[in-house]
C-alpha positions as CSV (number, residue, x, y, z in Angstrom):
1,X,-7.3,8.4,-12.4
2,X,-3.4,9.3,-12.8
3,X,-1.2,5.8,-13.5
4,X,1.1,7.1,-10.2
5,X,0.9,4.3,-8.2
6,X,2.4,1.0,-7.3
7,X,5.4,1.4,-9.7
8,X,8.6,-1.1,-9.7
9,X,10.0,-2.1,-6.7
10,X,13.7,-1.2,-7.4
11,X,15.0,0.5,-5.1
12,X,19.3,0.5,-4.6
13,X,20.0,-1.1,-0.7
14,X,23.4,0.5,-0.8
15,X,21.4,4.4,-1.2
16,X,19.1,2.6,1.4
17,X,21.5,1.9,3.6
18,X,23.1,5.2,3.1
19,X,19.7,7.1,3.6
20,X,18.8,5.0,6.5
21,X,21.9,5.9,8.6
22,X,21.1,9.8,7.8
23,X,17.9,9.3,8.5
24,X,17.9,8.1,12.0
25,X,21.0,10.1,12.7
26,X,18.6,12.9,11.8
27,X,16.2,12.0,14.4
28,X,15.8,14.5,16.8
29,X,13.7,14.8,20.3
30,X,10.0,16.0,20.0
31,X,9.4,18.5,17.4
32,X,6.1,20.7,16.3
33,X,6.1,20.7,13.0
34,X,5.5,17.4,10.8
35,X,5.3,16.6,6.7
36,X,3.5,13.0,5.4
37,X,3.3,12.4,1.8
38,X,0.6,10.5,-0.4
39,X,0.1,9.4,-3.9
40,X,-2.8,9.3,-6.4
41,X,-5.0,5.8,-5.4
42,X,-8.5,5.3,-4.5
43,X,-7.6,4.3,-1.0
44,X,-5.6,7.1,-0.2
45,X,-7.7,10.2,-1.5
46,X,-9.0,10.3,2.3
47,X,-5.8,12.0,3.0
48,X,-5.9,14.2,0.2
49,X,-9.7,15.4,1.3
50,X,-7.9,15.8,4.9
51,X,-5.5,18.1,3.9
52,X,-7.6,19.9,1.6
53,X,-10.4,20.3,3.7
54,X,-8.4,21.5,7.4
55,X,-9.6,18.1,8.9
56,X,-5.8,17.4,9.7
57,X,-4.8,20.6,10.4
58,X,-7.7,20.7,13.2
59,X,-6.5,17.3,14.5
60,X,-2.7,18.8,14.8
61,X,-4.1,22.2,15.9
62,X,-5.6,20.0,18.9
63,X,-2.7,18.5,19.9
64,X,-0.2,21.7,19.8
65,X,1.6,20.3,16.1
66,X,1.2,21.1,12.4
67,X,1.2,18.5,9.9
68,X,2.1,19.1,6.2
69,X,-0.2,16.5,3.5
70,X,2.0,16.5,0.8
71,X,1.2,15.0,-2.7
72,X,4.0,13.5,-4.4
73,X,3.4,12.5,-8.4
74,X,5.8,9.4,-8.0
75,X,4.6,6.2,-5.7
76,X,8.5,4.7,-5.6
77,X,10.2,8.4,-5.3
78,X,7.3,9.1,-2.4
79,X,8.9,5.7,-0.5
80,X,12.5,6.9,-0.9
81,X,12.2,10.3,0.3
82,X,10.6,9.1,3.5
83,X,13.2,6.3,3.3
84,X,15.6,9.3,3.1
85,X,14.1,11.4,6.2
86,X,12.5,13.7,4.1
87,X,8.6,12.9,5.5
88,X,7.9,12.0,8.8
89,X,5.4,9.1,7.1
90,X,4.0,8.1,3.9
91,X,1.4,5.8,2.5
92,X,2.8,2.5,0.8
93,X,1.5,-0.9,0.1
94,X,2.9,-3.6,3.1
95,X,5.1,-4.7,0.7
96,X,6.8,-1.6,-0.2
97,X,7.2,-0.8,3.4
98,X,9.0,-4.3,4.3
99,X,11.1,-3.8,1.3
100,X,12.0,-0.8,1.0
101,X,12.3,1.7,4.2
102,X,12.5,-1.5,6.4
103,X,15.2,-3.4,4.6
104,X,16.7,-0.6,4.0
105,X,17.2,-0.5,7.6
106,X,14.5,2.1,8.3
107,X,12.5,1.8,11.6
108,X,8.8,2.2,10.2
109,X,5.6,1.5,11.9
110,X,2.4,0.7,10.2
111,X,-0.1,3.4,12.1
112,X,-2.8,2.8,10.0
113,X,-3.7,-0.1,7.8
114,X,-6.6,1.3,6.2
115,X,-7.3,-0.7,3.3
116,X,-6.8,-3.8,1.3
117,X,-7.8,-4.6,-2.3
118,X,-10.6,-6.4,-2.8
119,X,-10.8,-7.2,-6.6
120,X,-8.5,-3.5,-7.2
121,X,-5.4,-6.2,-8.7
122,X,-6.3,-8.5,-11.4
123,X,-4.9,-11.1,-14.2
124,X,-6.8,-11.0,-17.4
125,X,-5.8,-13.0,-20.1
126,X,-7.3,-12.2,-23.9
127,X,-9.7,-14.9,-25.1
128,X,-13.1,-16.3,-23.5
129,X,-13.1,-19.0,-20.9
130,X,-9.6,-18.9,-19.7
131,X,-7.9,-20.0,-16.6
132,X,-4.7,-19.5,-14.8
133,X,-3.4,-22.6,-16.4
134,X,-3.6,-21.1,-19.4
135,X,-1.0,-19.2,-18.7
136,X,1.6,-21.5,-18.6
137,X,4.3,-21.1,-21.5
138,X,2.5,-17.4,-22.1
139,X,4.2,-14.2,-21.6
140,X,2.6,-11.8,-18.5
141,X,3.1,-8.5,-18.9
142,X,3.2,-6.7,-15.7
143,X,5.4,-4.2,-13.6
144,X,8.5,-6.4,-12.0
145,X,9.0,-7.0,-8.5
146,X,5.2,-4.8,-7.9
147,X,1.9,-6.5,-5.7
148,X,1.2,-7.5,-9.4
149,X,3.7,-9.7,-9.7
150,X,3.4,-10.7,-5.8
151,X,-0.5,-11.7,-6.9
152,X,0.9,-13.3,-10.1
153,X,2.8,-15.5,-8.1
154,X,0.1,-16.2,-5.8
155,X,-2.6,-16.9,-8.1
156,X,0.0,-20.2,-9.6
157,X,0.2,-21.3,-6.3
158,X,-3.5,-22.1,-6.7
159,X,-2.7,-24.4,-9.3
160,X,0.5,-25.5,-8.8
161,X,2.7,-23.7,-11.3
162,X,5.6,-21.3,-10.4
163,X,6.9,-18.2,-12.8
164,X,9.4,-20.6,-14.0
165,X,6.5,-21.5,-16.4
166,X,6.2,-18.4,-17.3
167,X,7.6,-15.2,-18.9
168,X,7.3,-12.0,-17.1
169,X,7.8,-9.1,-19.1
170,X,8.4,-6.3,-17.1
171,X,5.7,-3.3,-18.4
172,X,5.3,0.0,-16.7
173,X,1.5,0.8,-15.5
174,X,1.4,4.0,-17.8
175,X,1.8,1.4,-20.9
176,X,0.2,-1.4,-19.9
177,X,-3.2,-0.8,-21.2
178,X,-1.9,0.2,-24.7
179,X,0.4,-2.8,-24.8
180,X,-2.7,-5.0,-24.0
181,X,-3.9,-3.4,-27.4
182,X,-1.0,-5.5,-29.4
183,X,-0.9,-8.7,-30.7
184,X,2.0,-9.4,-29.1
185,X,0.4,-9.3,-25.4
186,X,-1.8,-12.2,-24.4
187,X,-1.7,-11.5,-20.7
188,X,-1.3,-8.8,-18.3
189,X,-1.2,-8.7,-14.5
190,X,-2.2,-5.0,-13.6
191,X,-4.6,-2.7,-10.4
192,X,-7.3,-0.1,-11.5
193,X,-7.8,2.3,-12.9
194,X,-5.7,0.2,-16.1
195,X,-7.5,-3.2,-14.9
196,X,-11.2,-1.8,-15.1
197,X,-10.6,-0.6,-18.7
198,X,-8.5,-3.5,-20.0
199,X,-11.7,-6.1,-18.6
200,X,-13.9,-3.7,-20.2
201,X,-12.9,-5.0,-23.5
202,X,-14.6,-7.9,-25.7
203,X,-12.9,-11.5,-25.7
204,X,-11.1,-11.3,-22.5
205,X,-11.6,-13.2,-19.1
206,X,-10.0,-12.3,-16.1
207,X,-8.8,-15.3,-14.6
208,X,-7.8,-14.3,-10.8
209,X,-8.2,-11.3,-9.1
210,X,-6.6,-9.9,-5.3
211,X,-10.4,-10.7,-3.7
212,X,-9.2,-14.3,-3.9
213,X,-6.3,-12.8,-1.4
214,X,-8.1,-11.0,0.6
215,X,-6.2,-9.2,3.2
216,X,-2.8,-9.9,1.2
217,X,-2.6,-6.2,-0.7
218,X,-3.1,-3.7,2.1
219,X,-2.5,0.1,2.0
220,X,-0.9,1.5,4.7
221,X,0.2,5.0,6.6
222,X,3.4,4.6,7.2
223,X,5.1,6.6,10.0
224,X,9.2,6.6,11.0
225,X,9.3,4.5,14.3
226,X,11.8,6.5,16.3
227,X,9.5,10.0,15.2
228,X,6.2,8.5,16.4
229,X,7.7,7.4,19.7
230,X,8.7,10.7,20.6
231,X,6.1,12.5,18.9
232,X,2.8,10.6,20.0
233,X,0.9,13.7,18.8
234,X,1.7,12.7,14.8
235,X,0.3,9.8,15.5
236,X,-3.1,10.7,17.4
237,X,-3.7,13.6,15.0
238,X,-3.2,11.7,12.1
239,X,-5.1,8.5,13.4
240,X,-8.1,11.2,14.3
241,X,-8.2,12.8,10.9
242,X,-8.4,9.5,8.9
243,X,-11.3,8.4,10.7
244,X,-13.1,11.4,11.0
245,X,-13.0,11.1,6.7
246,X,-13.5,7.6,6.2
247,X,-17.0,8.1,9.1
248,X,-17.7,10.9,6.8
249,X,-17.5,8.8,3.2
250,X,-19.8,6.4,5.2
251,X,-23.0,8.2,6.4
252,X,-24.5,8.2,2.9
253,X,-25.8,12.0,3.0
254,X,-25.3,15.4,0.9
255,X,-21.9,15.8,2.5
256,X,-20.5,12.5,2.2
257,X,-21.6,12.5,-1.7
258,X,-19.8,15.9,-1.7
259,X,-16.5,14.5,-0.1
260,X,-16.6,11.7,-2.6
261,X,-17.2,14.2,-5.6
262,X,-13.7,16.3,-4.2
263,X,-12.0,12.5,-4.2
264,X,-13.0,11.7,-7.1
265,X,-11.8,14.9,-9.0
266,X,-8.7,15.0,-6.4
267,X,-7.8,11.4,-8.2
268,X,-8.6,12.8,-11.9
269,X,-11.9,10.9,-12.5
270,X,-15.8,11.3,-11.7
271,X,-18.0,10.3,-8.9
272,X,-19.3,6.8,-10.6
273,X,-15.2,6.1,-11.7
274,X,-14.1,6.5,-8.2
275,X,-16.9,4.6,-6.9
276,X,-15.9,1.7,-8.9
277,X,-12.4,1.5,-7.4
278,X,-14.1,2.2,-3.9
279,X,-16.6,-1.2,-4.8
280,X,-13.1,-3.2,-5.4
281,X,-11.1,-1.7,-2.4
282,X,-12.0,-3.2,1.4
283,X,-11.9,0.3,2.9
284,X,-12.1,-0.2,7.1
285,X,-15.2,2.2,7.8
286,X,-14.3,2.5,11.6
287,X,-11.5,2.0,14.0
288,X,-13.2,-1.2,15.4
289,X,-12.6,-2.6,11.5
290,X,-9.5,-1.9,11.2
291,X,-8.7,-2.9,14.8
292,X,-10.1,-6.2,14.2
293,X,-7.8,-6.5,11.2
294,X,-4.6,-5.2,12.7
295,X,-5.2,-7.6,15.9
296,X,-6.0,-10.4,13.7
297,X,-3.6,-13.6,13.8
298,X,-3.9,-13.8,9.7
299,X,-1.8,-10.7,9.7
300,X,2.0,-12.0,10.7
301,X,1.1,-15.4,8.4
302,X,0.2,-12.8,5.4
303,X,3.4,-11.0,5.8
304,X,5.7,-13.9,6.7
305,X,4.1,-14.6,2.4
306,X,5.2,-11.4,1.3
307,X,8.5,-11.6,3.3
308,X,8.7,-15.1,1.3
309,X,8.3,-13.5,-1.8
310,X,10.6,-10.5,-1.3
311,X,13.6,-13.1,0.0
312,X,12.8,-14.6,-3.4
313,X,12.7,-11.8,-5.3
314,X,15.6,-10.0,-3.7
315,X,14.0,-7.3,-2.3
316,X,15.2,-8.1,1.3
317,X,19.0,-7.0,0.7
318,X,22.2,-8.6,-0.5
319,X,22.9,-9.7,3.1
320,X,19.8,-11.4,3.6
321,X,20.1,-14.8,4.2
322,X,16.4,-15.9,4.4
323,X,13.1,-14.9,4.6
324,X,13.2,-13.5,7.9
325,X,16.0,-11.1,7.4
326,X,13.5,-8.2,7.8
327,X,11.7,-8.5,11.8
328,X,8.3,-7.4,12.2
329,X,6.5,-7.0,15.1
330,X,2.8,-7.2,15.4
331,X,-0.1,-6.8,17.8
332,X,-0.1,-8.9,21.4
333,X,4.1,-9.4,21.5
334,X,3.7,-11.3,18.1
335,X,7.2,-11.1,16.1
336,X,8.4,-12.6,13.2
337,X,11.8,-12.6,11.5
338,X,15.2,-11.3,13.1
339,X,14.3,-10.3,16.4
340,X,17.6,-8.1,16.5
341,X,16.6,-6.5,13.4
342,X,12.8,-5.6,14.3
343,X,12.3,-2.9,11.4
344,X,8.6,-2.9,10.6
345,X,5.9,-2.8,13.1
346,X,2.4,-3.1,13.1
347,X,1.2,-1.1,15.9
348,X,-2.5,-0.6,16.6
349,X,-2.6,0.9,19.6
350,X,-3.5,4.4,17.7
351,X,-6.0,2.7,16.4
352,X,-7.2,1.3,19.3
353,X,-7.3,5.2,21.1
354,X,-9.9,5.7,18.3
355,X,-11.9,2.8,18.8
356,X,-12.0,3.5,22.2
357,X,-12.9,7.2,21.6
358,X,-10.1,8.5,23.7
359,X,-8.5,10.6,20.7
């Protein structure tokens, strides 16, 4: 699998700002033609399979658009060219969408939650028999202001230690597996593919994984607010195609085994590799899944934790005086955060019209 995902979280707010304001001043009245971007990780292959394969292009045929699937090699760069205007919508982690396009000042709208990881994020410290306590006074290599260090930080809440007893050591995924090779590294915080092959190695225990947050890490598609409400097309076409994939990776036959062959090579590693990350990822399998999850009361309480953690961190903007500088609007009028400044929005009623089979 390519190391192309989930890279730092830097991002400049004074470009974001700048991009925002050409961004929505770009916005335009309904249009035909659309262009969403991806990058290389288990829980967005679907969308690589759905471009490949005409499934989306049937689903905008149907509704009178076309819709460009377009890889980009770099996860952060992907974000900031939506962030930019330059893609109608883009997959991201929840994180990366509150702190980037959104604080940024970005109207973005979750369309699709389609995942979280289940065991895909993990701490593993070298030795047998560890525990996160053991990492107090230790270095943690990871990569900065990423879900890693959001899981770091939530795995010493568990046990009552904050990174202030720690050292994080800002690694990027591409060289965190060989720097877990040194002597110099005791402890990495990292996501698969690099987290299968470092725990694949003797005398290590992996002390905390994201299954102990479940829910916390999602994966998202990510669609610009003021284009979906004037395109509801882009939104029923691309809602259609995701579930007619993820039905297909489900029915256990010849064809889903060949679909999941295609992801697997897609993603730059084989059928039982790609399972493996499949096994560790909470992939919705229907619209009535990821309905439930979208509509579910945890959801605001998650994010109001990650908003926590990006006020913290930073990642909110100089002008942000708290946690709630970033609104976010969920399902059944739920908000939290600046109600004047309502920038990310999880809105399931696309999902819904699939449940309901009205797409």
């Amino acid at each position: 699998m390519q190391l192309t995902t989930r890279k730092p979280r830097l991002f400049s707010l004074l470009a974001a700002g700048l991009v925002a304001a050409l961004s929505l001043s770009a916005q335009a009245a309904p249009k035909q033609h659309f262009n969403v971007c991806w990058t290389i990780y288990a829980g967005w292959m679907p969308w690589e399979y759905a471009g490949a394969q005409g499934i989306v292009d049937k689903w905008a045929k149907k509704y009178g658009i076309k819709i460009d699937v377009t890889q980009i090699n770099d996860y952060v760069e992907s974000i900031n060219q939506y962030t930019a205007g330059q893609f109608d919508g883009c997959t991201m982690t929840n994180m990366d969408a509150l702190t980037i396009p959104a604080a940024g000042g970005v109207d973005s709208t979750a369309l699709i939650v389609s995942d979280f990881s289940n065991g895909n994020d993990g701490i593993v410290i070298k030795g047998d028999g560890k525990k996160i306590t053991d990492l107090k006074g230790m270095k943690v290599n990871l990569v900065e202001l990423s879900v890693s260090h959001y899981l770091l930080a939530r795995a010493l809440d568990t046990v009552d230690l904050s990174e202030k007893d720690l050292t994080v050591v800002n690694t990027s995924d591409a060289d965190i597996s060989a720097a877990f090779n040194t002597d110099e590294v005791k402890a990495v915080t990292t996501w698969n593919p690099m987290l299968s092959d470092i725990k694949a190695r003797p005398g290590v225990t992996e002390v905390f994984d994201s299954s102990k947050i479940p829910g916390e890490i999602m994966d998202m598609m990510v669609v610009n607010s003021q284009t979906l409400k004037d395109n509801p097309a882009l939104g029923k076409a691309l809602t259609g195609a995701w579930f007619e994939v993820v039905a297909l990776m489900n029915e256990k036959s010849a064809a889903s085994t060949a679909a999941l062959e295609h992801m697997a090579k897609a993603s730059g590693t084989d059928l039982a590799g790609f399972q493996s990350q499949l096994d560790t990822t909470k992939l919705f399998a229907t619209p009535k899944e990821a309905l439930a999850f979208a509509n579910s009361s945890q959801l605001p309480l998650t994010m109001r934790k990650v908003a926590e953690f990006s006020f913290q961190h930073g990642l909110l903007g100089q002008g942000a005086k708290d946690t709630g500088a970033v609104g976010m609007s969920f399902a059944n009028g739920v908000t939290s955060g600046d109600k004047a400044n309502l920038k990310l929005h999880f809105d399931p009623s696309y999902v819904q019209m699939a449940a309901d089979g009205k797409l």
